[in-house]
C-alpha positions as CSV (number, residue, x, y, z in Angstrom):
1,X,0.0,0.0,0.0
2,X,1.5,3.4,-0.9
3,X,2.5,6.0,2.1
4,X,-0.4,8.3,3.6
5,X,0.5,11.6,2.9
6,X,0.7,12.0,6.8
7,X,3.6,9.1,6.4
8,X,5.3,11.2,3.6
9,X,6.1,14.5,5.9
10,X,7.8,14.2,9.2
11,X,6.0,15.5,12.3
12,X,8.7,16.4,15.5
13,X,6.6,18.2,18.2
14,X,8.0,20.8,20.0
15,X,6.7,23.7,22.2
16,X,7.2,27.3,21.2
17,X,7.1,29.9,24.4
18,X,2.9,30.0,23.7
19,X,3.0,26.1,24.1
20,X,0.2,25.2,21.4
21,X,2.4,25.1,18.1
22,X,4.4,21.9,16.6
23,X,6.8,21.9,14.5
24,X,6.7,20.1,10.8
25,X,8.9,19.6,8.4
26,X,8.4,20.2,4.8
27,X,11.3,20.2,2.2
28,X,11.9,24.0,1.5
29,X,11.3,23.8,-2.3
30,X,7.8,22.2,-1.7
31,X,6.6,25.6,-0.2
32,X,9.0,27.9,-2.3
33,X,7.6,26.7,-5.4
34,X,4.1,28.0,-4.7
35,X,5.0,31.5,-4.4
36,X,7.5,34.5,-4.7
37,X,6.2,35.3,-0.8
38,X,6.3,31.8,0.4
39,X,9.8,31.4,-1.6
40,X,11.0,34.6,0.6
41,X,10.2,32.7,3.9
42,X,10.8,29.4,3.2
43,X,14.6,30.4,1.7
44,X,14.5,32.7,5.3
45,X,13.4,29.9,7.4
46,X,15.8,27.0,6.3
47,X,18.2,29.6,6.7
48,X,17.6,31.1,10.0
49,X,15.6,27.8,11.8
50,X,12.1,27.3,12.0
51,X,9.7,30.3,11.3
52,X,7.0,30.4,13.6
53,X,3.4,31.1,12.3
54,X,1.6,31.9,15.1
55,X,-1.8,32.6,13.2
56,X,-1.8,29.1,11.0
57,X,-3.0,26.0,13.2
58,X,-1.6,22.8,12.8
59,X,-4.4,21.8,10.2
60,X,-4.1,24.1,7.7
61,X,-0.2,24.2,7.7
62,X,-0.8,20.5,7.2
63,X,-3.0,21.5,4.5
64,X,-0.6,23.8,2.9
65,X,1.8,21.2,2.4
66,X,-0.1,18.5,1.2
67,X,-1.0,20.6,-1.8
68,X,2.6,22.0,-2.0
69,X,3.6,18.0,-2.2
70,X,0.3,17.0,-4.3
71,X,-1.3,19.8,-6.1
72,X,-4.3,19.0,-4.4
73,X,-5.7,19.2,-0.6
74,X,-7.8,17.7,1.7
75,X,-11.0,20.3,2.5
76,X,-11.7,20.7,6.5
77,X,-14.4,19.5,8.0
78,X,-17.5,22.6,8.4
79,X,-17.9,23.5,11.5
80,X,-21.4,22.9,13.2
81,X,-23.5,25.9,13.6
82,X,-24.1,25.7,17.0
83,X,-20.1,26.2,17.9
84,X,-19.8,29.1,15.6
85,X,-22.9,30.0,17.6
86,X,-21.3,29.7,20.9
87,X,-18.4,31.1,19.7
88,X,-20.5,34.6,18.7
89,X,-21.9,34.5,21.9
90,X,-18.8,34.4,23.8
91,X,-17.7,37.1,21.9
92,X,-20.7,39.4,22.8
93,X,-20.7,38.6,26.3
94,X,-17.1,39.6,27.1
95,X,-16.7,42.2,29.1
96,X,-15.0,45.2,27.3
97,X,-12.2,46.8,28.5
């Protein structure tokens, strides 16, 4: 059976100083050859260390590179209606500052 794309990437968790991000690796032309931006931090993060994107979760980073490795991606799951809900609730009940 061929490799999951999960197989194909390699995954090495580590905690940044916010404690919620992990670290994947992804072969620096796989995200340089999707963009003159992504090209400009992808040459900067393989030489510098790892760049940390602290407003892409794990999912769609994973998503990025699947279709930086395939050309194609795997679409999220929707999120219920009652969550977004909740979430816009929370939202309008927080006390302002």
């Amino acid at each position: 059976m061929p490799a999951t794309f999960r197989q194909i990437i390699t995954f090495s968790v580590g905690k940044y100083v916010d404690g919620r991000s992990s670290e994947i690796s992804v072969h620096e032309e796989a995200i340089a050859q999707l963009s003159q931006p992504l090209r400009a931090i992808a040459i900067k993060d393989f030489e510098n260390g790892p760049e940390v994107w602290p407003n892409v979760n794990r999912g769609t980073f994973e998503r990025l590179a699947q279709f930086a490795y395939t050309g194609d991606y795997t679409v999220p799951k929707p999120l219920r209606r009652r969550a977004v809900e909740d979430v816009q609730e929370a939202v309008e009940n927080e006390p302002s500052s």
